[in-house]
C-alpha positions in Angstrom: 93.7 104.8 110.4 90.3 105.9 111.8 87.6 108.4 109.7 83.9 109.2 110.2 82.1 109.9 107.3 78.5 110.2 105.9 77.2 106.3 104.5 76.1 108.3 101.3 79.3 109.7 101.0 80.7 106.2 101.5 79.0 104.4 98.7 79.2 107.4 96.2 83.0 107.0 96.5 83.4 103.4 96.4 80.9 103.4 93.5 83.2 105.7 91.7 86.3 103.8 92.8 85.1 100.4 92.1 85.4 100.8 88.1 88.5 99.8 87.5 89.0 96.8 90.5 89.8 93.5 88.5 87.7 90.7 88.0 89.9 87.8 87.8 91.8 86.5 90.9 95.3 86.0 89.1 96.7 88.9 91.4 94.6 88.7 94.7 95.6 92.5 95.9 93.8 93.5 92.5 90.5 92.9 93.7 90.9 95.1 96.9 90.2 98.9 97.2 93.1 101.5 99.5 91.8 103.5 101.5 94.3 106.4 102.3 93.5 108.7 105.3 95.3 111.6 105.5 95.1 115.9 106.2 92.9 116.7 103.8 90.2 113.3 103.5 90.4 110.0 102.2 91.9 108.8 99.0 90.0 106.0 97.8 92.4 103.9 95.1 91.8 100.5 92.5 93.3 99.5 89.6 93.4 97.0 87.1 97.2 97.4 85.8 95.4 98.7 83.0 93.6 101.5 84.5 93.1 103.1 87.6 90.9 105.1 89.8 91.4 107.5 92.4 88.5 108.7 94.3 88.3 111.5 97.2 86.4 110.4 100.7 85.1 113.9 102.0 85.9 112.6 105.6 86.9 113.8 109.1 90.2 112.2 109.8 91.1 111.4 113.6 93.9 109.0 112.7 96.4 109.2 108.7 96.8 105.7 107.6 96.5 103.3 104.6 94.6 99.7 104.2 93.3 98.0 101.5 90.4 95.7 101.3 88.6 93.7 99.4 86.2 95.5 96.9 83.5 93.8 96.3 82.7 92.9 100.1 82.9 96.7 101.4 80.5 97.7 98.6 77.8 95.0 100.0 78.0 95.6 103.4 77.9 99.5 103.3 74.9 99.6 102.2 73.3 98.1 104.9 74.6 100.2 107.6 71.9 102.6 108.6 71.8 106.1 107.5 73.9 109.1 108.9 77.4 108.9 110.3 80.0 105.8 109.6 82.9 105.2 111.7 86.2 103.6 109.7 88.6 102.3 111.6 91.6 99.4 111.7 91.8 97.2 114.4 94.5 94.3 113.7 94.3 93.4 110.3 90.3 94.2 110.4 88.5 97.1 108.7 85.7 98.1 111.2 82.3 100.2 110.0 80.3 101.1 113.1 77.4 103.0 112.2 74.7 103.8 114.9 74.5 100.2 116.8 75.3 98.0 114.0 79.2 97.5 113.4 81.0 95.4 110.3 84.5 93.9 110.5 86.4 93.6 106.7 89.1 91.1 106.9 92.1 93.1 104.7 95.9 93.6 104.3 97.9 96.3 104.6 98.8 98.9 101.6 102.5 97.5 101.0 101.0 95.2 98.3 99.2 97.0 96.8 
């Protein structure tokens, strides 16, 4: 998976995305966002098993794909990337956010459990 994308476009979709993530840990995967790259931009998923949220990613996709990651963590460190254009891209089983020359690796797992 690999996407570029605007960092205020970033955290306006994860904030809209992030309602329904659970709190508890009972369920691990629960806690994680998916990000799904495909034709037409990024579908970014949570849920609760209660509830849940599907955000759109207005993105230029160079590479479909799907990987989920933990929530909380990829709402932090977005905004401290710079402004203008992010990178997203997998590498192993690592998110990576470059953005100008600062660059962020997000330990996740892939979309099968989630």
């Amino acid at each position: 998976m690999q996407f570029t994308c605007t960092k205020e476009n970033l955290i306006n979709t994860l904030h809209n995305a992030i309602g329904s993530v659970a709190r508890s840990n009972h369920l691990p995967i629960l806690t994680h966002i998916l990000f799904r790259a495909g034709e037409l931009g990024v579908e970014v998923l949570s849920t609760n098993l209660e509830q849940g949220m599907k955000a759109f990613l207005r993105a230029k996709v160079d590479l479909p794909g799907e990987f989920a990651v933990p929530a909380k963590m990829i709402s932090d460190v977005s905004s401290l990337l710079p402004e203008g254009q992010v990178h997203v891209s997998i590498e192993r089983s690592e998110l990576i956010l470059s953005s100008g020359s600062s660059s962020i690796k997000i330990k996740g797992t892939t979309s099968e459990d989630f």
